[in-house]
GUDOMAR-751442 format. One record per atom (N, C-alpha, C): residue number from 1; atom name; x, y, z. Coordinates in pm, whole numbers, plus 50000, padded with zeros to 5 digits. Example, Ala and Ser with C-alpha at 12.3 -4.5 7.8 and 13.67 -1.06 7.14 Angstrom:
REM residues 2
   nr  atom      x      y      z
    1     N  51319  49431  50780
    1    CA  51230  49550  50780
    1     C  51320  49670  50780
    2     N  51285  49775  50708
    2    CA  51367  49894  50714
    2     C  51290  50003  50787
This chain:
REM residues 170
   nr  atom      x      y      z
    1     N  51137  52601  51495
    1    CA  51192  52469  51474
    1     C  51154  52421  51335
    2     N  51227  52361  51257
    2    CA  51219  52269  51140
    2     C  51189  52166  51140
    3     N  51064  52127  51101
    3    CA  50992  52033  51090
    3     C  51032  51954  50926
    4     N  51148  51856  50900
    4    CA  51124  51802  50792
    4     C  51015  51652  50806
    5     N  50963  51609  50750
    5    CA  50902  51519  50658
    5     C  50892  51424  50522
    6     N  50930  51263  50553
    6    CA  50962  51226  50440
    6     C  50814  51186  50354
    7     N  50822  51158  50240
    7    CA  50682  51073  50189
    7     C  50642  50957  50228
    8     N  50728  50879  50270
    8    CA  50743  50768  50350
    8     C  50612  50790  50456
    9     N  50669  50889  50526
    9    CA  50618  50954  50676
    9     C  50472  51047  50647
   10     N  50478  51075  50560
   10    CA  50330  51105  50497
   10     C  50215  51062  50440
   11     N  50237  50902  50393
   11    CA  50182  50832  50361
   11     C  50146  50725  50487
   12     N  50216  50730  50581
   12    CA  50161  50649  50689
   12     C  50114  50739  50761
   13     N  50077  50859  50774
   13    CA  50011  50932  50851
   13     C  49898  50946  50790
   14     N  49851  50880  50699
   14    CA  49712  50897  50609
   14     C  49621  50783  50626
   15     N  49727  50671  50770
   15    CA  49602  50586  50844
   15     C  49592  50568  50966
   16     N  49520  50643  51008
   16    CA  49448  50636  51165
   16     C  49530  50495  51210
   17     N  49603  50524  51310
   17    CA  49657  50378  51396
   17     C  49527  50373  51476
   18     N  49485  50423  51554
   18    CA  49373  50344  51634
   18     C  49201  50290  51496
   19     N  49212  50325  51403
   19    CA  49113  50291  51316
   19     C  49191  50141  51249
   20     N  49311  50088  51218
   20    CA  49406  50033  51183
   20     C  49381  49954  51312
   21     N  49396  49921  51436
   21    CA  49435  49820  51519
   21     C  49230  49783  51545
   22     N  49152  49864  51509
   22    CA  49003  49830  51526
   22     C  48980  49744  51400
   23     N  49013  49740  51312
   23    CA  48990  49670  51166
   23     C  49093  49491  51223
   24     N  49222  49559  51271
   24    CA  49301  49445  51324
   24     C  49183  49354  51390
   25     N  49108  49375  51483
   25    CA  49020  49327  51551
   25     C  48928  49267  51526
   26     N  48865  49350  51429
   26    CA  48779  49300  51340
   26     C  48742  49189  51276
   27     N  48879  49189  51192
   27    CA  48918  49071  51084
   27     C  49027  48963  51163
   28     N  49021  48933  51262
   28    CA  49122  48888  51366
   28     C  49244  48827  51290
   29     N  49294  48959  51240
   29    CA  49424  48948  51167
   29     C  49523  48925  51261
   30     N  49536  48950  51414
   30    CA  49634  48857  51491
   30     C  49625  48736  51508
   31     N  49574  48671  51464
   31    CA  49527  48495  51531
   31     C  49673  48454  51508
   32     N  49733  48459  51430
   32    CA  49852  48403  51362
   32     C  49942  48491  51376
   33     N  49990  48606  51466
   33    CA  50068  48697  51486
   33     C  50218  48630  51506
   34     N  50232  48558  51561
   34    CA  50381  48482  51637
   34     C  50496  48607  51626
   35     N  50458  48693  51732
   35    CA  50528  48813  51784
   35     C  50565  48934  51642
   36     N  50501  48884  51579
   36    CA  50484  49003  51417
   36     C  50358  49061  51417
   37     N  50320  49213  51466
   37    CA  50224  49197  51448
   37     C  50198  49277  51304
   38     N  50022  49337  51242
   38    CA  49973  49346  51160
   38     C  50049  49534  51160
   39     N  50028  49590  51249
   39    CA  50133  49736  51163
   39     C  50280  49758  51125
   40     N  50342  49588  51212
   40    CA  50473  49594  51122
   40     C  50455  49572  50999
   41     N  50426  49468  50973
   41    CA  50354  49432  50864
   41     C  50313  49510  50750
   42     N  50235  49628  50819
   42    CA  50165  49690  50666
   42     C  50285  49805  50660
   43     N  50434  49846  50794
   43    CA  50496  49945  50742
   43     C  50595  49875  50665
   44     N  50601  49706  50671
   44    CA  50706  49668  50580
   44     C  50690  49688  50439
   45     N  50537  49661  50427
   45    CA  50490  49655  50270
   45     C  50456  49780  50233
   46     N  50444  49908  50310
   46    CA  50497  50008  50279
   46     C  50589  50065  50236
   47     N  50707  50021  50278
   47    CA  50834  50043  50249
   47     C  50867  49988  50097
   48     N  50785  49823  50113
   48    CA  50839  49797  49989
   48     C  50757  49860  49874
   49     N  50654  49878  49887
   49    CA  50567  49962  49748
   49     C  50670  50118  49706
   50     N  50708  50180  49852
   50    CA  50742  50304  49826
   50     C  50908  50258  49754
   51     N  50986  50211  49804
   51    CA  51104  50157  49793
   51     C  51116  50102  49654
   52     N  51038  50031  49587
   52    CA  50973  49947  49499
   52     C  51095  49856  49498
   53     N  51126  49762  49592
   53    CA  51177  49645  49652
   53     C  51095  49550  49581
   54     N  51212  49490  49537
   54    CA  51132  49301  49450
   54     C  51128  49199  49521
   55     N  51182  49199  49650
   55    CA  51235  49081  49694
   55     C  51171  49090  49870
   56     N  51198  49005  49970
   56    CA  51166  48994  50097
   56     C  51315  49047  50129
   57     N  51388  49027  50097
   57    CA  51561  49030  50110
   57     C  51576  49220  50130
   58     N  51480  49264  50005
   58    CA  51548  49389  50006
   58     C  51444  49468  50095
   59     N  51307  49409  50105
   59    CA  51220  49466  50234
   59     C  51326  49462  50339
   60     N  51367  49350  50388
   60    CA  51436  49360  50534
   60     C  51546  49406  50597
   61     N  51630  49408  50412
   61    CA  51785  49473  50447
   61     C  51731  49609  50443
   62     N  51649  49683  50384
   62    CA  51615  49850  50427
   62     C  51562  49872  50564
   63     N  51460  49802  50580
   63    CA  51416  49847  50641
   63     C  51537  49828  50778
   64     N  51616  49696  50819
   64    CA  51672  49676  50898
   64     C  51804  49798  50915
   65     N  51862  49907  50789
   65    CA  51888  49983  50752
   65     C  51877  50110  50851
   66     N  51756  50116  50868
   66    CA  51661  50243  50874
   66     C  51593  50183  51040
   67     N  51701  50125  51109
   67    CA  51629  50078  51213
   67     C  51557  50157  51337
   68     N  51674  50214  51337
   68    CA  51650  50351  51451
   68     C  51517  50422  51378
   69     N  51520  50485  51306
   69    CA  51371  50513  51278
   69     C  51224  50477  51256
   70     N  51256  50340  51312
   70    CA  51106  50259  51310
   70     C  51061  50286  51397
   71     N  51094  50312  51512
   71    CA  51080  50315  51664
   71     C  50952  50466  51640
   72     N  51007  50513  51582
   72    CA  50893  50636  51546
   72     C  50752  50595  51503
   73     N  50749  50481  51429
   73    CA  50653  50442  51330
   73     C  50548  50306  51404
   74     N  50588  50290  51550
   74    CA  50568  50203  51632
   74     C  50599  50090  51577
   75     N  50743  50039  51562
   75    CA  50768  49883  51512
   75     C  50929  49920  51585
   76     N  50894  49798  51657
   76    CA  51040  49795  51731
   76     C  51136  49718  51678
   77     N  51136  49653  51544
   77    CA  51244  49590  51505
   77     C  51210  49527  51343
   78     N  51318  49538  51280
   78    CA  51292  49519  51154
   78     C  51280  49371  51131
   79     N  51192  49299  51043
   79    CA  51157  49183  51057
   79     C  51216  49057  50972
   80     N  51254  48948  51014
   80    CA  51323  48863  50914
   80     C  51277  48809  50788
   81     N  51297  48816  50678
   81    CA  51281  48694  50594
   81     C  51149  48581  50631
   82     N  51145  48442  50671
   82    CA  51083  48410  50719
   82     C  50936  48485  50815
   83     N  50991  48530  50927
   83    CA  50867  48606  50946
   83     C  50807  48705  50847
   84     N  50860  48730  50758
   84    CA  50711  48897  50676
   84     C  50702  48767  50563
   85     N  50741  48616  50510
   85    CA  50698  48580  50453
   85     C  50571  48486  50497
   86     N  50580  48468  50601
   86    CA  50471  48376  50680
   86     C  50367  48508  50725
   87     N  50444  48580  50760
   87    CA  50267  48720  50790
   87     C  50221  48730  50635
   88     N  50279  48718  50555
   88    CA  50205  48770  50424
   88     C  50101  48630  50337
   89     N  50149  48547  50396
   89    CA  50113  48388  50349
   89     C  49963  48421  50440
   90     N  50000  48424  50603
   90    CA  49883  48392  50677
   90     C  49761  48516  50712
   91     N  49807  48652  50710
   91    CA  49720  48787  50737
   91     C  49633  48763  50644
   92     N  49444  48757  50683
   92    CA  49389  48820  50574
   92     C  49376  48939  50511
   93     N  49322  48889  50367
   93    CA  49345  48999  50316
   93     C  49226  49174  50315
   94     N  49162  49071  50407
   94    CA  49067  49163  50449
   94     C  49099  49288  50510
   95     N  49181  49260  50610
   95    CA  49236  49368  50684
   95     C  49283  49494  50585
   96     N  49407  49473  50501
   96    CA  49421  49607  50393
   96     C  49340  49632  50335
   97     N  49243  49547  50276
   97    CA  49093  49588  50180
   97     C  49019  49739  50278
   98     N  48981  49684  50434
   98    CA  48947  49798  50530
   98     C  49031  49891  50556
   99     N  49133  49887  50556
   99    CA  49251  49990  50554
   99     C  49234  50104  50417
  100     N  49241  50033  50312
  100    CA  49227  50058  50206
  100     C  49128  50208  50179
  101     N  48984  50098  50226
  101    CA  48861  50186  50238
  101     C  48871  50295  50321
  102     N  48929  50276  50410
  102    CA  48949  50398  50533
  102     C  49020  50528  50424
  103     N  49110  50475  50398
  103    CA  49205  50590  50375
  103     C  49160  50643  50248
  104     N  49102  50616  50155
  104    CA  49024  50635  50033
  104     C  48928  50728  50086
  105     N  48829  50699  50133
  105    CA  48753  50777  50202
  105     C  48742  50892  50291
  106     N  48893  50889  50371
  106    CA  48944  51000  50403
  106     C  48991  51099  50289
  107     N  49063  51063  50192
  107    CA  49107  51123  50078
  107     C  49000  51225  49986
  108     N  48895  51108  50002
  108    CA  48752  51177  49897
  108     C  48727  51292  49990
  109     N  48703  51245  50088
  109    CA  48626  51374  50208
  109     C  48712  51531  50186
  110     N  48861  51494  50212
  110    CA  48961  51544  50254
  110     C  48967  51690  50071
  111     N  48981  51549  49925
  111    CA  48916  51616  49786
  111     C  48859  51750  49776
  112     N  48712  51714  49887
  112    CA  48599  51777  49852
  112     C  48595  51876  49919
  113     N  48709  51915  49989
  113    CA  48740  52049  50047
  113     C  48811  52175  49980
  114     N  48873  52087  49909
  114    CA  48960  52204  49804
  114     C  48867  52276  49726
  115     N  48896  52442  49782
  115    CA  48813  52539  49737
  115     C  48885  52577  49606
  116     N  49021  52567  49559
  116    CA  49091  52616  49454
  116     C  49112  52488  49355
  117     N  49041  52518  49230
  117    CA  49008  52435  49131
  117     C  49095  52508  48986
  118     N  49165  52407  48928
  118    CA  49181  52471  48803
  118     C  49059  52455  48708
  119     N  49064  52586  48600
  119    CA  48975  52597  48532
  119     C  48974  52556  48411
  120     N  48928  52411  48332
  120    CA  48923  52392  48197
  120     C  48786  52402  48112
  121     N  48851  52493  48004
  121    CA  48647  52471  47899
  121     C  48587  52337  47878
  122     N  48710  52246  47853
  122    CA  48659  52113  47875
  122     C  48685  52017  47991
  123     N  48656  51911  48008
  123    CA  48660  51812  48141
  123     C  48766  51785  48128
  124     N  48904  51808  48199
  124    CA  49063  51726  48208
  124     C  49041  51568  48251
  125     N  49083  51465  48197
  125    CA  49109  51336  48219
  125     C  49234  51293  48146
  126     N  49286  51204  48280
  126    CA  49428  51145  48244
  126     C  49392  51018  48253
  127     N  49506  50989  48091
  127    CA  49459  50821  48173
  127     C  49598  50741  48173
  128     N  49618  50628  48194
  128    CA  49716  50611  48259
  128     C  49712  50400  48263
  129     N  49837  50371  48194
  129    CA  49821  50242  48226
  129     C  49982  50099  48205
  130     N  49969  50020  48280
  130    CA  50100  50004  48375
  130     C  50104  49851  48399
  131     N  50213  49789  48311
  131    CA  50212  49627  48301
  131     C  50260  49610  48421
  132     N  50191  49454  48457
  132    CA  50261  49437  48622
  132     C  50281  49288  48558
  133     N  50396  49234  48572
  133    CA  50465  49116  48539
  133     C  50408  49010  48685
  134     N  50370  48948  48604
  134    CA  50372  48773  48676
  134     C  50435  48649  48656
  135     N  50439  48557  48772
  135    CA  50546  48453  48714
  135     C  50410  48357  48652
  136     N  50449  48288  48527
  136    CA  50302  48263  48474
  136     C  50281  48066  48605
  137     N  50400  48068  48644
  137    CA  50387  47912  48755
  137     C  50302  47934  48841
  138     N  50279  48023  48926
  138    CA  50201  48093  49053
  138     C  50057  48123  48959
  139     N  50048  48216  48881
  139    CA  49918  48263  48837
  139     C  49897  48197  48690
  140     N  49870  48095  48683
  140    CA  49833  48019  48528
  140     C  49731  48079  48396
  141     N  49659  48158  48528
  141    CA  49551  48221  48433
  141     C  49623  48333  48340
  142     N  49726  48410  48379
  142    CA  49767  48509  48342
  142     C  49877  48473  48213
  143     N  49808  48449  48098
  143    CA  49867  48436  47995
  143     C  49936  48555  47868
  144     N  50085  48577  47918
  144    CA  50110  48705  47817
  144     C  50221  48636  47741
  145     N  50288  48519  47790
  145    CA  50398  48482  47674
  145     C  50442  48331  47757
  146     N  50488  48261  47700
  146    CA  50494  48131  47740
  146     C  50566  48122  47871
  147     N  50665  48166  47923
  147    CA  50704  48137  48056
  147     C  50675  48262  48132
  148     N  50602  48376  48113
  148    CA  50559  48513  48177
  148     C  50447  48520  48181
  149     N  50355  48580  48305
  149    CA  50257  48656  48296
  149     C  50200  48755  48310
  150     N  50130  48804  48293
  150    CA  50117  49014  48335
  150     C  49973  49050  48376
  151     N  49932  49133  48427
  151    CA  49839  49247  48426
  151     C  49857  49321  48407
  152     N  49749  49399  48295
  152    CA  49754  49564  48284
  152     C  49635  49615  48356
  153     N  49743  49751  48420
  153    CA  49605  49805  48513
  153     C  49561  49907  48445
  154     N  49444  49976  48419
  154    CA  49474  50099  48325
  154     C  49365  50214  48439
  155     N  49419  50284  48427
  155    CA  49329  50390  48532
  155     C  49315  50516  48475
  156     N  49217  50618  48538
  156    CA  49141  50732  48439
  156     C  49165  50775  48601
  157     N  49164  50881  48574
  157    CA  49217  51002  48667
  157     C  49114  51140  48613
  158     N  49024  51236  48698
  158    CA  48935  51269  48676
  158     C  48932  51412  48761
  159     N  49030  51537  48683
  159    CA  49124  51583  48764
  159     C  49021  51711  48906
  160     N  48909  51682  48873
  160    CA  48847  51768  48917
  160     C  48810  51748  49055
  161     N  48819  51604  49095
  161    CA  48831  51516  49206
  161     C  48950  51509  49250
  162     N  49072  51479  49181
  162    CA  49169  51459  49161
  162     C  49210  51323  49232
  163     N  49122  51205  49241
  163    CA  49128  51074  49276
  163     C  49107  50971  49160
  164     N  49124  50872  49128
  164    CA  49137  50741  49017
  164     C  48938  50763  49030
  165     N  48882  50764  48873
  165    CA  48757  50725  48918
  165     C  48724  50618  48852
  166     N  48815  50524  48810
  166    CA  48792  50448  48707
  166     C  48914  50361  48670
  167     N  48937  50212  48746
  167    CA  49001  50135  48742
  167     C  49017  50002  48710
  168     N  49068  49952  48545
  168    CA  49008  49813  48512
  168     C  49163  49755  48481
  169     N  49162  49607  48545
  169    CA  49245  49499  48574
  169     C  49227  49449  48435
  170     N  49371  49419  48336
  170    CA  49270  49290  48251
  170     C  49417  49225  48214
């Protein structure tokens, strides 16, 4: 049998659902659920990072798209406008921070297994860095031009690990 696989579908298999609904617990990221809960939630904003969707509009028209296949991903229905803007207003942000850590940590572990290393005389480092536009009304601090604002993220990549070891916001 043929087993395909999207990246989509590979990247959410890189977080433990029962480690994911214990963090839910944790950080009592349902208090404020009103029938949305926290893994629709993180597969919407999945979608939109992978999708790289600007809008709530284009989170919901894909995903609502792609409906039949949520059912796989345990989310029984693609979510409105209003609701993923009120889960994203009210979820702390704690919950993905632990998510975050989980899956990072799986990654490092997961790293430090690879027996096949390429070989350089010197240390390989990439580095790597990536304006993220802000509206300067919402974030005031973020001063890059009179009605815009930005962050640059710049990251070092450290290929021997082959994980970010070195990540500064400015």
């Amino acid at each position: 049998m043929n087993k395909v696989c999207s990246i989509f579908r590979q990247m959410i298999e890189l977080v433990d659902y029962r480690k994911f609904q214990r963090s839910v617990d944790k950080t009592k990221a349902e208090r404020h659920a009103r029938g949305f809960d926290s893994w629709a939630q993180f597969i919407a904003m999945m979608f939109c990072q992978l999708g790289n969707a600007e809008s709530l509009r284009e989170i919901c028209n894909g995903l609502a798209a792609s409906e039949g296949k949520l059912k796989h991903l345990n989310v029984s229905r693609a979510p409105s406008r209003s609701t993923l803007a009120y889960a994203n207003e009210h979820r702390p942000y704690e919950l993905y921070q632990e998510v975050f850590q989980d899956v990072l940590n799986s990654c490092l572990e997961e790293a430090g297994k690879q027996k096949r290393r390429f070989r350089f005389k010197n240390p390989l480092v990439s580095l790597d860095s990536s304006t993220i536009d802000l509206c300067a009304s919402v974030f005031d601090w973020a001063k890059y031009k009179r009605n815009k604002g930005a962050v640059k993220l710049h990251v070092q990549l450290n290929h021997a690990g082959f994980l970010p070891c070195y990540v500064v916001i400015t």
